[in-house]
VEXDREN-2710 file (C-alpha; in Angstrom, 1 decimal):
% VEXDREN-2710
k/r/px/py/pz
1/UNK/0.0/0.0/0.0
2/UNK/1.5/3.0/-0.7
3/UNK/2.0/6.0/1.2
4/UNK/1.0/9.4/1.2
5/UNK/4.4/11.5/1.9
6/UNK/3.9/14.6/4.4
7/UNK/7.1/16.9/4.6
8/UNK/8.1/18.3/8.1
9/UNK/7.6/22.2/8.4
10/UNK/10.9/23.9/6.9
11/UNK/13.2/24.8/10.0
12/UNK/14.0/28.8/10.0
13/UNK/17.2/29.0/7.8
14/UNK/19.1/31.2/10.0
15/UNK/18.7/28.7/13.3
16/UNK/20.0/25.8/10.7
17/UNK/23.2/28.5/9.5
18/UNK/23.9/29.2/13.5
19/UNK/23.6/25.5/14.2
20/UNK/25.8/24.0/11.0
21/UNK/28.0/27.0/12.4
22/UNK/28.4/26.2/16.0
23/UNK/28.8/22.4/16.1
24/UNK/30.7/22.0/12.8
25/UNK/27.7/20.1/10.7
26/UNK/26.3/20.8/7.4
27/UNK/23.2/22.1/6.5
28/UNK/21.4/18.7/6.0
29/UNK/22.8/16.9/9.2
30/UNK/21.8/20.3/11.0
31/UNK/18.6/21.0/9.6
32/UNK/17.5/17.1/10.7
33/UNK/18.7/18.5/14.5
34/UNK/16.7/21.4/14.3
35/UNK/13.8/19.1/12.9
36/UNK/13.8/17.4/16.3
37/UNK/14.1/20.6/18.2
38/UNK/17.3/20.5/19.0
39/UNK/18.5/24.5/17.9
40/UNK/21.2/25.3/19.5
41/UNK/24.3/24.3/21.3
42/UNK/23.4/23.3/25.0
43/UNK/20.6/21.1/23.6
44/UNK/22.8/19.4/21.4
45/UNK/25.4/18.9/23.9
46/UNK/23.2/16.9/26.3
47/UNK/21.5/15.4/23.1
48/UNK/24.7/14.1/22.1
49/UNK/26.9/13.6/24.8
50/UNK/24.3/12.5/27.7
51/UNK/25.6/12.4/31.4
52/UNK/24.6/10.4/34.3
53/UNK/24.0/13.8/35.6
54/UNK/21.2/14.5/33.2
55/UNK/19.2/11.4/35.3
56/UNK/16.6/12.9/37.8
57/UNK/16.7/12.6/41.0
58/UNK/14.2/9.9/42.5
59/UNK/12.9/11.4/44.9
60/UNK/11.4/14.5/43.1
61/UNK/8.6/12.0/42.2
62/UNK/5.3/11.4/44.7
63/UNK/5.5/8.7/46.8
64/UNK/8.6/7.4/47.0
65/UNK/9.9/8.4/49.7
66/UNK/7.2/6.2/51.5
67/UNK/8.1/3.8/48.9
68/UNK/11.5/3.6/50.1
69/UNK/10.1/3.6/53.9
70/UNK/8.4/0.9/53.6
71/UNK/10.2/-1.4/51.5
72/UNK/13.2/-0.4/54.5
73/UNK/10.7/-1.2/57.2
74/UNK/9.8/-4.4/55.5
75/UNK/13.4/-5.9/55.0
76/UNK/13.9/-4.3/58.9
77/UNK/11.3/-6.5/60.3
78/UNK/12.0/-9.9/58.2
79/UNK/9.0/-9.5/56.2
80/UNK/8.2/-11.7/52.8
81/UNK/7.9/-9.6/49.8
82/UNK/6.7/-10.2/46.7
83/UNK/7.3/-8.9/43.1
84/UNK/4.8/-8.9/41.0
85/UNK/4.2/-7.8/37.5
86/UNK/2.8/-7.8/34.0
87/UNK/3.5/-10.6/31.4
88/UNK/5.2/-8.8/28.6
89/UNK/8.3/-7.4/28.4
90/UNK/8.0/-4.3/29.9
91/UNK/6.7/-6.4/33.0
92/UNK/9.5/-9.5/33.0
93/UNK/12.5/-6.9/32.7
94/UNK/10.9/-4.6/35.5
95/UNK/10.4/-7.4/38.0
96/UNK/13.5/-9.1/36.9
97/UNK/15.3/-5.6/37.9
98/UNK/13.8/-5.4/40.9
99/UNK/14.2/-8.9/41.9
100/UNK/17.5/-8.6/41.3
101/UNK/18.5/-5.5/43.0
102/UNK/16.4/-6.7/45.9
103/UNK/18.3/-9.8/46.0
104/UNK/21.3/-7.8/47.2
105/UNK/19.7/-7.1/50.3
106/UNK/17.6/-9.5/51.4
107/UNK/17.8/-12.8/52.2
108/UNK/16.0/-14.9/49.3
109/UNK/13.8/-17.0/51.6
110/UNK/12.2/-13.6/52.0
111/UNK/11.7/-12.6/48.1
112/UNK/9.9/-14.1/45.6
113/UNK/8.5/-12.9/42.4
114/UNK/5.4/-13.2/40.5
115/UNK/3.8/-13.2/37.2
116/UNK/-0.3/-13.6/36.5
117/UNK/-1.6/-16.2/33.7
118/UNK/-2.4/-14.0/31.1
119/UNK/-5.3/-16.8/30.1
120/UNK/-6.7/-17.5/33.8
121/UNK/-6.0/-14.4/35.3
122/UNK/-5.1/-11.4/32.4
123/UNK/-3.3/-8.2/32.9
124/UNK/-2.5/-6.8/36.0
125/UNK/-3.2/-7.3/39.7
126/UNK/-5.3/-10.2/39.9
127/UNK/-6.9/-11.8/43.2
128/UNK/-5.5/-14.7/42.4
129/UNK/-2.3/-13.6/42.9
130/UNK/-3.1/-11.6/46.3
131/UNK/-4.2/-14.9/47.5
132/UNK/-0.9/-16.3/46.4
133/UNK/0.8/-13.7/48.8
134/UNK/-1.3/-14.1/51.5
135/UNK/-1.2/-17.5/51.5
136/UNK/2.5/-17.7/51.5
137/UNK/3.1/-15.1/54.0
138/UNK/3.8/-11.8/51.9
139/UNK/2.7/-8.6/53.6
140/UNK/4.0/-6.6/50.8
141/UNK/4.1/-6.4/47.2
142/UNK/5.6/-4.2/44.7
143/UNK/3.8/-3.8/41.5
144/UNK/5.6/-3.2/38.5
145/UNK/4.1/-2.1/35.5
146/UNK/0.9/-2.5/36.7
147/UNK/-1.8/-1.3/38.2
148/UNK/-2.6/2.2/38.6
149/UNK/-6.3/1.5/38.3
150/UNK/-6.2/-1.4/40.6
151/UNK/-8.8/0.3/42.9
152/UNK/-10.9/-3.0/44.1
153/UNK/-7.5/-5.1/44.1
154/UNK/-5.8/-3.2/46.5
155/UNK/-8.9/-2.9/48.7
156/UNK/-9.0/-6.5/48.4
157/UNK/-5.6/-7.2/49.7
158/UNK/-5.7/-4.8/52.6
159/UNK/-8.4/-7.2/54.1
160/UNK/-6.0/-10.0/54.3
161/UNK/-3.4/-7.6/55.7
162/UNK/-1.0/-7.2/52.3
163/UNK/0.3/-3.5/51.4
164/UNK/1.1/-2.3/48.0
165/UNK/3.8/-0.3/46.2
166/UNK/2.9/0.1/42.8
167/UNK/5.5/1.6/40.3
168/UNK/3.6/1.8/37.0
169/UNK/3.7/4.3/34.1
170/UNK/0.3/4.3/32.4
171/UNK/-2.5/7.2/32.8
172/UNK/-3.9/6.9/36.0
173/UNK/-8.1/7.6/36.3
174/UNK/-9.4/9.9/38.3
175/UNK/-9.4/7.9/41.5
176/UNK/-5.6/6.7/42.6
177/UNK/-5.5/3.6/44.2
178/UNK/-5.3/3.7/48.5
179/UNK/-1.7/1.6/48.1
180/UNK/1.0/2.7/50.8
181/UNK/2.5/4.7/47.9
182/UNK/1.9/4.9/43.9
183/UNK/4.6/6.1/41.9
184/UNK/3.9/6.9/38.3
185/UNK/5.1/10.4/36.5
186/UNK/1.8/10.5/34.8
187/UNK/-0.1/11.3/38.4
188/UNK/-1.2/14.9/38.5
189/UNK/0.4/15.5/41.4
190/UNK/3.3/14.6/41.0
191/UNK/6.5/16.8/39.7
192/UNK/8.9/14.3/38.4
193/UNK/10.4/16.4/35.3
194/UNK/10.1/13.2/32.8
195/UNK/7.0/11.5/32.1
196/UNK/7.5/9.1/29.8
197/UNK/9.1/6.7/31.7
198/UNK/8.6/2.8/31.0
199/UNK/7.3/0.4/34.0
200/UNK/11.0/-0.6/34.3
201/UNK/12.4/2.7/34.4
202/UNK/9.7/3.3/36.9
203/UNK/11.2/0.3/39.1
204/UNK/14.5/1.2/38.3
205/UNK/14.5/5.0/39.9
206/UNK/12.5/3.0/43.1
207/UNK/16.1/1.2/42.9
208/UNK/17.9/4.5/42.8
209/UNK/15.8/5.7/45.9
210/UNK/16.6/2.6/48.2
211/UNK/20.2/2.8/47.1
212/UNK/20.3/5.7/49.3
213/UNK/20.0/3.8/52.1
214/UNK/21.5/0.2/51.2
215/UNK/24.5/2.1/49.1
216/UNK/25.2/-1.2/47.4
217/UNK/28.1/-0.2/44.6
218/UNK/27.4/2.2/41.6
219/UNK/28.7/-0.4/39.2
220/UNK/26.3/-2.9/40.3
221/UNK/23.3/-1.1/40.1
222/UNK/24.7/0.1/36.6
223/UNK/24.7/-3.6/35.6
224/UNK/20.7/-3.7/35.8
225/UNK/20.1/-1.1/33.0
226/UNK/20.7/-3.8/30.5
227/UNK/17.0/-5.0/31.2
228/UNK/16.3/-1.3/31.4
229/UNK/17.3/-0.8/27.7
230/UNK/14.9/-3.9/26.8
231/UNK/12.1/-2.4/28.1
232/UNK/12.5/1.2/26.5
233/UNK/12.9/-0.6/23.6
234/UNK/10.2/-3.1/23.9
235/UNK/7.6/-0.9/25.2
236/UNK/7.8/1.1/22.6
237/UNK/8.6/5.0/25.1
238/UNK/9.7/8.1/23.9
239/UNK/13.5/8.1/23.4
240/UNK/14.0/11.4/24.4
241/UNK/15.0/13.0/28.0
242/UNK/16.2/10.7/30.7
243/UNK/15.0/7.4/28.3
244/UNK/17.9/7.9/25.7
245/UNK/20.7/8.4/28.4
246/UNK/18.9/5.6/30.5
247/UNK/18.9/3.1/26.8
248/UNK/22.3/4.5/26.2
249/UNK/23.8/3.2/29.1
250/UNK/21.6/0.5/28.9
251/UNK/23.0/-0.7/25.8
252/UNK/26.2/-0.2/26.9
253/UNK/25.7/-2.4/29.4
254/UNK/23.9/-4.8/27.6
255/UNK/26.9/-5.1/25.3
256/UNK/29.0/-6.8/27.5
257/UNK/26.1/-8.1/29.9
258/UNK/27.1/-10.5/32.9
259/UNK/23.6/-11.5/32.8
260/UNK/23.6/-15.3/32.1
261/UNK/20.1/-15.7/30.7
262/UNK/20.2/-13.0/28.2
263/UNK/23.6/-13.9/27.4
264/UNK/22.4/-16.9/26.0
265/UNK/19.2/-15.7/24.3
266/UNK/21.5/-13.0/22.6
267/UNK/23.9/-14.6/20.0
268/UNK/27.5/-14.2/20.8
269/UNK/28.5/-12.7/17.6
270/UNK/26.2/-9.7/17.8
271/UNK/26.5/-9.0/21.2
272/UNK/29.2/-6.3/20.9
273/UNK/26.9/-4.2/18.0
274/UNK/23.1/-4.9/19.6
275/UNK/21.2/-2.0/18.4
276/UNK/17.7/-1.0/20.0
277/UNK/16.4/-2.4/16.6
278/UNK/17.7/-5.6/17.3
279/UNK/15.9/-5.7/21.1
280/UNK/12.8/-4.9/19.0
281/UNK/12.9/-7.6/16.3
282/UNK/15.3/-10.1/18.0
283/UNK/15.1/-10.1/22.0
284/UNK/11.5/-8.6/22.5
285/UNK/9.5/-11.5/20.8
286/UNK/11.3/-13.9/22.4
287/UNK/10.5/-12.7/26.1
288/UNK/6.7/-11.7/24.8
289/UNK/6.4/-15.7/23.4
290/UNK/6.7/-16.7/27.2
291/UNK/3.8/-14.8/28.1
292/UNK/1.9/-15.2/24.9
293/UNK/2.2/-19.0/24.8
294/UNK/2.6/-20.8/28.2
295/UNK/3.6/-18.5/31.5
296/UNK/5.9/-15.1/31.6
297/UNK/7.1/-16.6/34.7
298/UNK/9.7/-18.4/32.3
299/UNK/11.2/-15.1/30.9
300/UNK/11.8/-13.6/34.7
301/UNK/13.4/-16.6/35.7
302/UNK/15.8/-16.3/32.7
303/UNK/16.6/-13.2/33.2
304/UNK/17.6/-13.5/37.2
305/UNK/19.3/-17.3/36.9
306/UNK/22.4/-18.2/37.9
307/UNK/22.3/-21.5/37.0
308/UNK/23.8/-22.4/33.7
309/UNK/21.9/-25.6/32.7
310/UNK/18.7/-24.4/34.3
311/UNK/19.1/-21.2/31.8
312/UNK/20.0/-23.3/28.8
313/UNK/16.8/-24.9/29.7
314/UNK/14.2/-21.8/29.7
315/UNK/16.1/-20.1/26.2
316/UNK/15.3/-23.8/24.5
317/UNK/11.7/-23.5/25.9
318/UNK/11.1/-19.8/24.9
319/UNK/12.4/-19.7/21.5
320/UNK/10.4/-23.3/20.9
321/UNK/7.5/-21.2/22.4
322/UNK/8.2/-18.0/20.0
323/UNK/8.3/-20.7/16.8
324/UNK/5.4/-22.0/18.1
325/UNK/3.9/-18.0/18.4
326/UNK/4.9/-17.5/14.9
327/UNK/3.2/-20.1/13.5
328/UNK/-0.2/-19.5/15.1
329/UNK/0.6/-15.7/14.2
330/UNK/1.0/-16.9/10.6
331/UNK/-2.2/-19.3/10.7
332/UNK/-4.3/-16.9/12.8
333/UNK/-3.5/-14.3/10.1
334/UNK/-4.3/-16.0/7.8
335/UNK/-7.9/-17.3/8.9
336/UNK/-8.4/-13.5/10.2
337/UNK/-7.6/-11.8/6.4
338/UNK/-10.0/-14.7/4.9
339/UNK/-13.0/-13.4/6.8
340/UNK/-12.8/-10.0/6.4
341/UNK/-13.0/-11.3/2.4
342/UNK/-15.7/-13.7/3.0
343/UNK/-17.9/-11.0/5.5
344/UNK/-17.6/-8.0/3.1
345/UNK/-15.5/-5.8/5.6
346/UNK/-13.7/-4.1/2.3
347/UNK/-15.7/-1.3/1.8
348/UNK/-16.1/-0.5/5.7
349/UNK/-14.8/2.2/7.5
350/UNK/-13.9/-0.5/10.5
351/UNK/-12.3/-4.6/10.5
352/UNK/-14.0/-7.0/13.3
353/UNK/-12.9/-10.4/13.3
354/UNK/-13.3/-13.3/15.5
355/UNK/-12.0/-16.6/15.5
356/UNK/-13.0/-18.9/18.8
357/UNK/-10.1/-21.2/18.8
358/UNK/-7.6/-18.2/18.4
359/UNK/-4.7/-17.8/20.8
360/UNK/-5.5/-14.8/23.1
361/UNK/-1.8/-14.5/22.6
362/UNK/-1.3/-13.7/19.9
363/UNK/-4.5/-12.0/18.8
364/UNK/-2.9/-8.4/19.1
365/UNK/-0.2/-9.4/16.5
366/UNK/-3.1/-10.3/14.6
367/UNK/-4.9/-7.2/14.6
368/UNK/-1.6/-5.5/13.7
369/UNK/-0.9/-7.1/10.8
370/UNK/-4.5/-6.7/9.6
371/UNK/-4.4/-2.9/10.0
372/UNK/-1.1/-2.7/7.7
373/UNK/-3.0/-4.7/5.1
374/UNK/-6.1/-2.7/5.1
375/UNK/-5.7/0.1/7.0
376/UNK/-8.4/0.4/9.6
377/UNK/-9.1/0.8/13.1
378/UNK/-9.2/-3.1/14.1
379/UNK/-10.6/-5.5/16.6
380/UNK/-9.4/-8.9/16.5
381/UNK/-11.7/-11.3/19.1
382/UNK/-11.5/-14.6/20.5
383/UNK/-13.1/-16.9/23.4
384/UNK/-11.9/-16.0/26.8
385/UNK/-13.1/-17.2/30.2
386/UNK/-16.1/-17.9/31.5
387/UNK/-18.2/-17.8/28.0
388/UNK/-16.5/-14.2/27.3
389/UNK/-15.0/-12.8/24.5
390/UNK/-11.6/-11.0/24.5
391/UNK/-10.1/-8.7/22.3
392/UNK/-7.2/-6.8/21.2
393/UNK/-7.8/-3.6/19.0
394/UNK/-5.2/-1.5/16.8
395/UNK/-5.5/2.1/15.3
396/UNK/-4.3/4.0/12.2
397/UNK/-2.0/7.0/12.6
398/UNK/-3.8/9.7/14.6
399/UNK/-7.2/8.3/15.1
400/UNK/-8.0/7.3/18.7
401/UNK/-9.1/4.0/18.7
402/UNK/-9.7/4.4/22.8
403/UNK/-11.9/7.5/22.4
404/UNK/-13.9/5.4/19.9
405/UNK/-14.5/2.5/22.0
406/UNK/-15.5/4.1/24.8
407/UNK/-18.7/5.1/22.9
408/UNK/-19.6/1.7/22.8
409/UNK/-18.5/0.9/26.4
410/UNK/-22.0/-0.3/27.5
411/UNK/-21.5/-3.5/25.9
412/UNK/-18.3/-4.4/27.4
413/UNK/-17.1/-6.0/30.8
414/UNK/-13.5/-4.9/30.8
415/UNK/-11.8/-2.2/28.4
416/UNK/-8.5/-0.3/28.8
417/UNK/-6.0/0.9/26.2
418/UNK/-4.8/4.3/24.7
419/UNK/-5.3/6.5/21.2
420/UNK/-3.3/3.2/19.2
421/UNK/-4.3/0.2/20.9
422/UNK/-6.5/-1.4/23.7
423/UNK/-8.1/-4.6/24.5
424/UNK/-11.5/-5.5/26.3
425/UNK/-14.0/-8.1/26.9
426/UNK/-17.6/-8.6/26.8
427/UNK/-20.2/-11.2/26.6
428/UNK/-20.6/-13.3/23.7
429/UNK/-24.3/-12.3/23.0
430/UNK/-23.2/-8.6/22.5
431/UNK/-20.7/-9.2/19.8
432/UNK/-22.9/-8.3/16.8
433/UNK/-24.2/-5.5/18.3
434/UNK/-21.3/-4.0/19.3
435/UNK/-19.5/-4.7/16.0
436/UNK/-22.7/-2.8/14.5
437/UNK/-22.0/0.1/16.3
438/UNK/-17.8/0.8/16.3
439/UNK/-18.7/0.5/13.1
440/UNK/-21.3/3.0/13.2
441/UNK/-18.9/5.4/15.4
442/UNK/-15.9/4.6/13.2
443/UNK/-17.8/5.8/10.1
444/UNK/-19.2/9.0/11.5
445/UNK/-15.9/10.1/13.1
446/UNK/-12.7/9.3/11.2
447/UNK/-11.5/11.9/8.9
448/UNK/-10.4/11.6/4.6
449/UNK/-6.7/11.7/6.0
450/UNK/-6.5/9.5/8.6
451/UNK/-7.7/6.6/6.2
452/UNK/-4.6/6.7/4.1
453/UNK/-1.1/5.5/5.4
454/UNK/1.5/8.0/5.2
455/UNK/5.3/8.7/5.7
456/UNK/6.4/11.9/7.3
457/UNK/10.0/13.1/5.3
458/UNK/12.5/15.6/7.1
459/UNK/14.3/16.3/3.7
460/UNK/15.1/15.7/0.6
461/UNK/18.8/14.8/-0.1
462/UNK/21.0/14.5/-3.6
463/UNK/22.7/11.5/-3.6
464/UNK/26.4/13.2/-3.0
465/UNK/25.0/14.4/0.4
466/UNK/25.0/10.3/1.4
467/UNK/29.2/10.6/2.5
468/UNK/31.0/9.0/4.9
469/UNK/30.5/12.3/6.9
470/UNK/26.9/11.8/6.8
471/UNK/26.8/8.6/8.1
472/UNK/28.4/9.3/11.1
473/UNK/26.4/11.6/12.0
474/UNK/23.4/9.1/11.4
475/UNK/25.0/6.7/14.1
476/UNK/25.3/9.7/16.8
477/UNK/22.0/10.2/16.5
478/UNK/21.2/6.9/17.8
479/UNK/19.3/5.5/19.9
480/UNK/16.5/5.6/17.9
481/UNK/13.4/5.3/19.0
482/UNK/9.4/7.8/19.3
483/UNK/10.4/10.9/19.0
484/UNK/14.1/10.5/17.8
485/UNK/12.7/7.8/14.5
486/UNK/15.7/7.6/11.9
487/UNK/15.5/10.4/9.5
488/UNK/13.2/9.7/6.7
489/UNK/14.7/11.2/3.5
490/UNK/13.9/11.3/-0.1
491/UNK/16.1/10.9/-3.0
492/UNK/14.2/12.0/-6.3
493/UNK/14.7/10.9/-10.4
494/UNK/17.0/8.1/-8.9
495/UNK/18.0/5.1/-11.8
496/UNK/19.5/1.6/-10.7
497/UNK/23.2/0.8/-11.6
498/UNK/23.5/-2.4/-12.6
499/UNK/21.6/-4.9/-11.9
500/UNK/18.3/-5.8/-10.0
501/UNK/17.9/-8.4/-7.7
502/UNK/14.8/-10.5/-5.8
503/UNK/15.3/-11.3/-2.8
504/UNK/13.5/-13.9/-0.3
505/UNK/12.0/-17.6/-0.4
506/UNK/9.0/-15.6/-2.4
507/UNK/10.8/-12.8/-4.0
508/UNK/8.9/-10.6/-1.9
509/UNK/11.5/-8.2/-1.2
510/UNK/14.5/-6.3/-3.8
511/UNK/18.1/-5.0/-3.9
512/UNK/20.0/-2.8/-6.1
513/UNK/22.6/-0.2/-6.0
514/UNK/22.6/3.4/-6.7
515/UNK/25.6/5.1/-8.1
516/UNK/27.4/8.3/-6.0
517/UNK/29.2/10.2/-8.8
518/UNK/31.1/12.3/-6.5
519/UNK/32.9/9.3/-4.7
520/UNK/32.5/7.0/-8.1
521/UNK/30.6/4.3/-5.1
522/UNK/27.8/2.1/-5.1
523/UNK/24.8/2.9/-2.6
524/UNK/23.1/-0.6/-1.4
525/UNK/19.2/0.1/-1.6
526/UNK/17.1/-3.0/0.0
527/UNK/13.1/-2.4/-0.6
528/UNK/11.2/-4.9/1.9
529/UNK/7.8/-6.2/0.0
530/UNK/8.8/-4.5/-3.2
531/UNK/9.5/-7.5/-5.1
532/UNK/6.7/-6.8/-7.5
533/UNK/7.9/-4.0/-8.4
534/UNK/11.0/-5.2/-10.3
535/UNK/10.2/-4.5/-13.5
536/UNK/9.4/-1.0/-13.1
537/UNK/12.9/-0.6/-11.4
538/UNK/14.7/-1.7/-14.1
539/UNK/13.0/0.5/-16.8
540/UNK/11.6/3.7/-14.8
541/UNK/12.8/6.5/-12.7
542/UNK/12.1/6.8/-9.3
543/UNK/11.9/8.7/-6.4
544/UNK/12.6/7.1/-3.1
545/UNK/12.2/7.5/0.6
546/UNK/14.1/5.6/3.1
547/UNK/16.1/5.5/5.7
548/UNK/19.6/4.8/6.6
549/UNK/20.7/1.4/8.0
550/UNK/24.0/-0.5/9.2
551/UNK/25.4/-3.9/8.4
552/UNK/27.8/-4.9/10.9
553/UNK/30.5/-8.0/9.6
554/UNK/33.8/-9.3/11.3
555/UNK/34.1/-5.4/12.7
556/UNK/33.1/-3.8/10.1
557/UNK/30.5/-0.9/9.4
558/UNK/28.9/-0.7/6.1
559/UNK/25.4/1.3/5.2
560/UNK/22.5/0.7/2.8
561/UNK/19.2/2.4/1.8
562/UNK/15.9/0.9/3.6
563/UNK/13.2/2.3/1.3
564/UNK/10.1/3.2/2.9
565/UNK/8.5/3.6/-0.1
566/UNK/8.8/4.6/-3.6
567/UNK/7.5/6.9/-6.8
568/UNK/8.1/5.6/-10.1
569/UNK/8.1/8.1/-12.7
570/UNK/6.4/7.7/-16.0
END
């Protein structure tokens, strides 16, 4: 499907000039700075070179000073406490931090951790899991990632005597839960500078507070931001602010990890170059395919063994468990596209699926891949619990899928989500009238522009601008991530030289090579799904946008051309 290109506003000419001046950069590399708001010196300074000192302090955020206070009164007075949180990866890495840290300090007869079922039990504090605690003798649990809307839960717990610390980083409602202390940056009351923290982040500055009573070494606590950096990646955060010099020294970290579990999910021959691309597409699915297919318990304990066989044991078990979640990703698609054919969902302004026998697992992934296809605000349903259905939905650019939802809440029993995605449940007899009226909403609300993909380009470049210069000045921009994407460019009335090539089992995707007259090289250009297009790139002109990526082999650094999309000219 192909995109609609929207250029980014031009930046004022004279800021670019005083920028290119200052720090030594050309107009192109300086207008892309100035593109992301970063205009003059002192922002580029800490943009580029961030500091531990750019990291805020802890304690400038609500609550956690209690937090800390009672944690400390807790390992004080001998008492069991419990970790608990979510089942993807934002969840596993944050509990696995805290674990860990924790473990420094207390004795491990008096620590455990704890993951919910995402089948029997779903997302979030669950009273299954309270009754775990009380049951086993925990009068406190810290909840990562998870819950800031956990009004009943906590409530619930305090009956059987259990307190709660909940570190979590999603919008909180109107009422905040009566835990002994609720630290999220997104509470209105509360004057932590950076907001977008992820749920591990979150855990990790509740790490940085205690340290300033347990003091255990710098380095140590240093060694934890390698789950850190999976989580900014994973869960998707801004990368801006205290995230990128929080995933820059993650990454660093995470380069030459001591941590024995993800030392053995990450292949020793990329460890040294991992990339927050390669967390994404590489690492990520294989912690999510714990909780997706069997129990998210399995990732945690992975990521906090220090047993060698033991960890062998859980990688074999989770990346059999993501071929497993590939395959009914693949099969589940499949079925899914098929009946929005066969139910004649073309023409609507909406896609609602449902397929009983559907892995609740994997059913977001599903509705993903159904929105790149046809371009819609999407629910993907299956059979939950107790003769529900469940449901994962996914949004086009701009067009809150939440907001439009919650027009039809009176037919569901459980919905949460944001603007891009949510999931909910309801029962089975108000499936077709609900699907009747998203689609009824849907219609009436979206706008001409939101039901077209598009591509937002910072410049166009001529082909002589792509130097050795220019690269590395790509690579200090990283890491990459919302709000600091790669730079989307656009080369225009391009040709191939030389040949053109097919690539994959299908053909699906193509390579070629652009010529640079000015340093008489060859450009690699890689176009992922544009196999079709082949013959119109060996006879046409073309205008291209892409991006720039890295290859990294025996040491060395080469680039190519992702294209985003492309123009061919008559």
């Amino acid at each position: 499907m192909m995109q609609k290109w929207i250029y980014k506003p031009e930046p004022d000419e004279d800021i670019v000039d005083g920028l290119s001046t200052s720090l030594g950069f050309g107009t192109l590399e300086s207008k892309i700075l100035v593109l992301r708001d970063i205009d003059n010196y002192q922002k580029a300074r800490e943009f580029f070179k961030p500091k531990l000192d750019d990291i805020h302090n802890p304690f400038l955020m609500a609550d956690m000073q209690k937090a800390v206070e009672r944690i400390a009164t807790a390992i004080e007075n001998g008492e069991k406490i419990l970790v608990y949180g979510d089942y993807d990866v934002d969840g596993t890495t944050a509990v696995s931090l805290m674990y860990l840290y924790l473990s420094k300090i207390v004795e491990k007869k008096y620590l455990d951790f704890y993951i919910p079922d995402r089948n029997s039990e779903g997302y979030g504090i669950s009273k299954e899991g309270i009754d775990f605690a009380s049951e086993n003798g925990f009068s406190l649990i810290i909840a990562l990632d998870c819950d800031i809307k956990a009004i009943d839960k906590i409530e619930y717990a305090k009956t059987l005597g259990i307190d709660f610390t909940i570190c979590d980083h999603h919008l909180p409602g109107e009422e905040i839960p009566k835990a002994v202390a609720v630290l999220d940056p997104k509470r209105k009351d509360c004057r932590y500078p950076f907001k977008e923290l992820s749920g591990c982040g979150v855990g990790f500055k509740l790490c940085q507070g205690l340290n300033t009573i347990y003091k255990i070494p710098e380095t140590e606590l240093h060694e934890l931001t390698d789950l850190l950096a999976i989580s900014i990646a994973a869960d998707i955060v801004s990368m801006t602010g205290e995230n990128r010099v929080l995933a820059k020294m993650g990454l660093k970290t995470l380069r030459k990890t001591r941590n024995l579990g993800l030392r053995l999910l990450i292949p020793e021959d990329k460890l040294a170059t991992y990339e927050i691309s390669n967390i994404v597409f590489e690492i990520a699915p294989k912690i999510n395919a714990a909780g997706r297919i069997s129990h998210g318990k399995a990732a945690v304990e992975l990521m906090v063994s220090d047993n060698l066989k033991h960890a062998h044991q859980i990688v074999n078990n989770i990346v059999d468990l993501n071929d497993s979640r590939r395959e009914l990703d693949s099969t589940s698609t499949t079925e899914a596209l098929e009946q929005v054919i066969a139910t004649h969902q073309i023409n609507n302004a909406t896609t609602v699926v449902y397929g009983p026998d559907w892995n609740k697992g994997v059913i977001g992934i599903v509705a993903s891949r159904l929105t790149e296809t046809h371009y819609k605000p999407t629910l993907v349903f299956t059979d939950g619990n107790n003769g529900e259905l469940v449901a994962s939905a996914r949004s086009v650019s701009d067009f809150d899928v939440h907001q439009a939802l919650e027009l039809c809440s009176e037919y569901f029993t459980k919905f949460g989500g944001h603007p891009a995605a949510a999931g909910l449940s309801m029962e089975k007899d108000n499936f077709e009238a609900f699907k009747k009226k998203f689609e009824e909403v849907v219609a009436s609300s979206i706008q001409e522009h939101q039901k077209t993909p598009s591509i937002t380009i910072d410049a166009d470049v001529e082909i002589e601008n792509l130097n050795k210069d220019f690269f590395n000045f790509h690579r200090k921009l990283a890491p990459f991530g919302p709000h600091n994407m790669k730079p989307v460019l656009v080369l225009k009335n391009q040709k191939v030289s030389g040949y053109v090539k097919q690539m994959g089992k299908e053909g699906n995707h193509i390579k070629f090579y652009l010529h640079n007259p000015i340093n008489n090289r060859n450009i690699e250009c890689v176009g992922f799904k544009l196999g079709k297009h082949i013959e119109d790139f060996k006879t046409k002109a073309f205008d291209i946008a892409f991006t720039a990526e890295e290859n990294h082999w025996k040491g060395n650094i080469t680039y190519y051309l992702n294209i985003r999309d492309v123009i061919f000219r008559d």
